[in-house]
C-alpha positions in Angstrom: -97.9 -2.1 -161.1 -95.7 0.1 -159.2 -95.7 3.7 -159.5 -92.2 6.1 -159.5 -94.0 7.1 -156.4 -94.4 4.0 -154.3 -90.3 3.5 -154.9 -89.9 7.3 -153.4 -92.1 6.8 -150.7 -90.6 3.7 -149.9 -86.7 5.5 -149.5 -87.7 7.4 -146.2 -84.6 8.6 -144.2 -84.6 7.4 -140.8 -83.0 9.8 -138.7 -81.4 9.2 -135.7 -83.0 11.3 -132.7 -80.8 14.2 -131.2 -80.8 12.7 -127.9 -79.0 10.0 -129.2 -76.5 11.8 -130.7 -75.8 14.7 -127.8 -75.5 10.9 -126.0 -72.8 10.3 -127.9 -70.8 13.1 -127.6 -70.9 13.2 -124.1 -69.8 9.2 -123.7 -67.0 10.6 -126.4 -66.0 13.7 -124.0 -66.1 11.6 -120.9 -63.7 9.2 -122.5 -61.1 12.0 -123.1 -61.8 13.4 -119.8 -60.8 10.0 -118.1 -57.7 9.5 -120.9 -56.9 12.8 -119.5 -57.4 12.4 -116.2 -55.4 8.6 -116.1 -52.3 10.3 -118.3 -52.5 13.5 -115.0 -52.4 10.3 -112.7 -49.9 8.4 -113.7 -47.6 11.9 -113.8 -48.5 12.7 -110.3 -47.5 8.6 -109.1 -44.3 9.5 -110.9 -44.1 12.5 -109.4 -45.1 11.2 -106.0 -42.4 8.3 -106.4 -39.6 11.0 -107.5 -40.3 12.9 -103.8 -40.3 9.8 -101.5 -37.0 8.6 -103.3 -35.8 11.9 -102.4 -37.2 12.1 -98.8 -35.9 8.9 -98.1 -32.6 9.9 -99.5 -32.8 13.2 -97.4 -33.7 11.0 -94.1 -30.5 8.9 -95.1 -27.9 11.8 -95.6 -29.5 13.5 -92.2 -29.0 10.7 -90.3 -25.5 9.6 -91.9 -24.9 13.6 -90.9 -25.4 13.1 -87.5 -23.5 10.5 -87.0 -20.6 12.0 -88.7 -21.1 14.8 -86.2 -20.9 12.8 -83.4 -17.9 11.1 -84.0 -16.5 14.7 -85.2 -17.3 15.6 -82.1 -16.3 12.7 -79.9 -12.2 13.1 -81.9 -12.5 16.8 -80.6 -13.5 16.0 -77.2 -10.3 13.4 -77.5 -7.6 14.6 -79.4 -9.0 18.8 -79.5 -5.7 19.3 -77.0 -3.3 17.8 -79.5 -2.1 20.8 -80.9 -1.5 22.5 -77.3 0.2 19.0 -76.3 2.7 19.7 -79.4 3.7 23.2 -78.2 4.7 22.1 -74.9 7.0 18.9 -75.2 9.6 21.1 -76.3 9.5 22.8 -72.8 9.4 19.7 -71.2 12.9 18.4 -73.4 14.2 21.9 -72.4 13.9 21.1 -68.4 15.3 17.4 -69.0 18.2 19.1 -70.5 18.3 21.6 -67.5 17.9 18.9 -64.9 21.1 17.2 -66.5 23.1 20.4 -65.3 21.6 20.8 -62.2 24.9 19.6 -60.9 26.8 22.6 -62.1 28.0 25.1 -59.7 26.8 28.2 -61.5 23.3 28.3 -59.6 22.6 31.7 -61.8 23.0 30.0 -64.9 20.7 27.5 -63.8 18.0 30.0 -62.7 18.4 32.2 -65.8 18.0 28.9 -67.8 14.6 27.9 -65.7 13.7 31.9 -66.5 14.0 31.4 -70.3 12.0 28.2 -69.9 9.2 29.7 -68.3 9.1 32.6 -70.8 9.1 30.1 -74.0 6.3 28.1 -71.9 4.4 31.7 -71.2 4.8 32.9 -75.0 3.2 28.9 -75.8 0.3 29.2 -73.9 -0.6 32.7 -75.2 -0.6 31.6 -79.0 -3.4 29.2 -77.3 -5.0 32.5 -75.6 -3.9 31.7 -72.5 -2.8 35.4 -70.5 -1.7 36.2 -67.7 -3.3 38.3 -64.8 -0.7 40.9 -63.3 -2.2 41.6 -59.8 0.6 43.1 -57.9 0.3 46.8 -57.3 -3.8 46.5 -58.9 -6.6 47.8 -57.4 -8.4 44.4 -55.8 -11.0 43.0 -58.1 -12.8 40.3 -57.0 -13.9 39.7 -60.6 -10.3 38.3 -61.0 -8.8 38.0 -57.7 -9.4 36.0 -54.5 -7.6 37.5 -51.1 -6.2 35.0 -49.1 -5.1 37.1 -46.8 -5.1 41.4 -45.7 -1.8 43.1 -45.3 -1.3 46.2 -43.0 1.3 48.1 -44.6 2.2 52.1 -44.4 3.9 51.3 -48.0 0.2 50.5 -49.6 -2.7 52.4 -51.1 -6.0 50.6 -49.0 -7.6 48.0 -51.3 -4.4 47.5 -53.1 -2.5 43.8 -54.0 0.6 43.4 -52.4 1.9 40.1 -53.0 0.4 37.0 -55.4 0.4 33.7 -53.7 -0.8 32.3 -57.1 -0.9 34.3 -60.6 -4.3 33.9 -62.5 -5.0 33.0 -66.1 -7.4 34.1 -68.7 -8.4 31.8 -71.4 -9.1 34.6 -74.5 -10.7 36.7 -71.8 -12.3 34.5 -69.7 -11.0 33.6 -66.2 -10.0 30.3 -65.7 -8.0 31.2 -62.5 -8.6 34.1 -60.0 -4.8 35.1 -58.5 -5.0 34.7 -54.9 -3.3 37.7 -53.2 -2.7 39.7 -50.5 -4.6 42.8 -49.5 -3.4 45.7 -48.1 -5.4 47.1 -44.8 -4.5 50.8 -44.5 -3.1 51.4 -40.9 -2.1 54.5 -39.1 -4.0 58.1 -38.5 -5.4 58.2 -41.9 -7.4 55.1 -41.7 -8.7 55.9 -37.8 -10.3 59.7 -39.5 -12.2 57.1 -41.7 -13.8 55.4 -39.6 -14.7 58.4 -37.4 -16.1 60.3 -40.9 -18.0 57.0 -41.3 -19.5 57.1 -38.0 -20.6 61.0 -38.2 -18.2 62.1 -35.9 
C-alpha cells in the first residue's frame, strides 16, 4: 500500500536550469536587436533611394542649366547689338532723306542738316556709353592718343594737340579708339635754351 508520502515524493519539481533560461533571453534580445536593426535598414534604403532620386535630379537640372546657358549666350553673342542696331536706322532714314535734297542749292542747309544728323547719331551712341575723346588743345597722352605726325608751331604750348586726323572713342571708359593727332614741336629761342639746359651748358 502506498503511503501520503510515496505520492509527495513522487510530485518533484523539475526545474529548468538558469543557463537555459539566461539562453533564452538572450535569443529573445537578439531577435529585437535584428527587428530593430532590419526596421533602421530598410529606413536608411529609403533614405538612400530619396538622395540618389535627388542627385540624379540635381545632375539633370545642372546639365539642362548649362545648356540653357549656352544658347543664352550664343543669342547674346547674335542678336546682343540689336538694341544699338534700333537706335541708328533712324540716322540712316534721316541721311536718305538728306541725300534726296542734295540737289538743292542752299549748300548751308545741307551742311547744317548733316550737322544735326551727326549730333542725333553722337547723342545715340552715348546712351550705349559710347564718348567722345576731345584731343585738340590737350596735353598729348599716349594713353588715348596716337601722333601721326609733330607740328612746329610758335601758336603751341610743346607737347600740345593741334589738329585730330581721327577723333577717338571710349566705350564706358575704356578706349576703343586712340585719336590720331598732331603734335606740336616747340620752335624758336625758347626751345634751343632747352636743349642747352639739358646739355649742362
Amino acid at each position: 500500500m502506498k503511503t501520503k508520502k510515496d505520492h509527495t515524493d513522487k510530485k518533484i519539481k523539475v526545474e529548468k536550469p538558469e543557463s537555459v533560461d539566461t539562453a533564452e533571453k538572450e535569443i529573445s534580445f537578439e531577435r529585437d536587436e535584428l527587428k530593430e536593426l532590419a526596421e533602421t535598414l530598410e529606413v536608411k534604403e529609403k533614405e538612400a533611394k530619396e538622395n540618389y532620386d535627388r542627385y540624379l535630379r540635381a545632375v539633370a537640372e545642372l546639365d539642362n542649366f548649362r545648356k540653357r546657358a549656352a544658347r543664352d549666350k550664343a543669342d547674346i553673342i547674335k542678336y546682343g547689338k540689336e538694341d544699338l542696331i534700333k537706335d541708328i536706322l533712324p540716322f540712316l532714314d534721316s541721311l536718305d532723306r538728306a541725300l534726296e535734297h542734295k540737289e538743292s542749292s542752299d549748300a548751308q542747309a545741307f551742311k547744317d542738316g548733316i550737322t544735326l544728323i551727326q549730333d542725333q547719331l553722337l547723342c545715340c551712341l552715348k546712351r550705349h556709353g559710347v564718348e567722345r575723346i576731345e584731343s585738340v588743345g590737350a596735353d598729348f597722352d599716349p594713353n588715348f592718343h596716337e601722333a601721326m605726325m609733330q607740328v612746329e608751331s610758335t601758336d603751341h604750348e610743346n607737347n600740345k594737340v593741334v589738329s585730330e586726323m581721327e577723333k577717338g572713342y571710349l566705350l564706358n571708359g575704356r578706349l576703343i579708339r586712340p585719336s590720331r593727332v598732331c603734335v606740336c614741336k616747340k620752335t624758336g629761342d625758347n626751345s634751343e635754351c632747352e636743349i642747352s639746359e639739358a646739355n649742362g651748358e
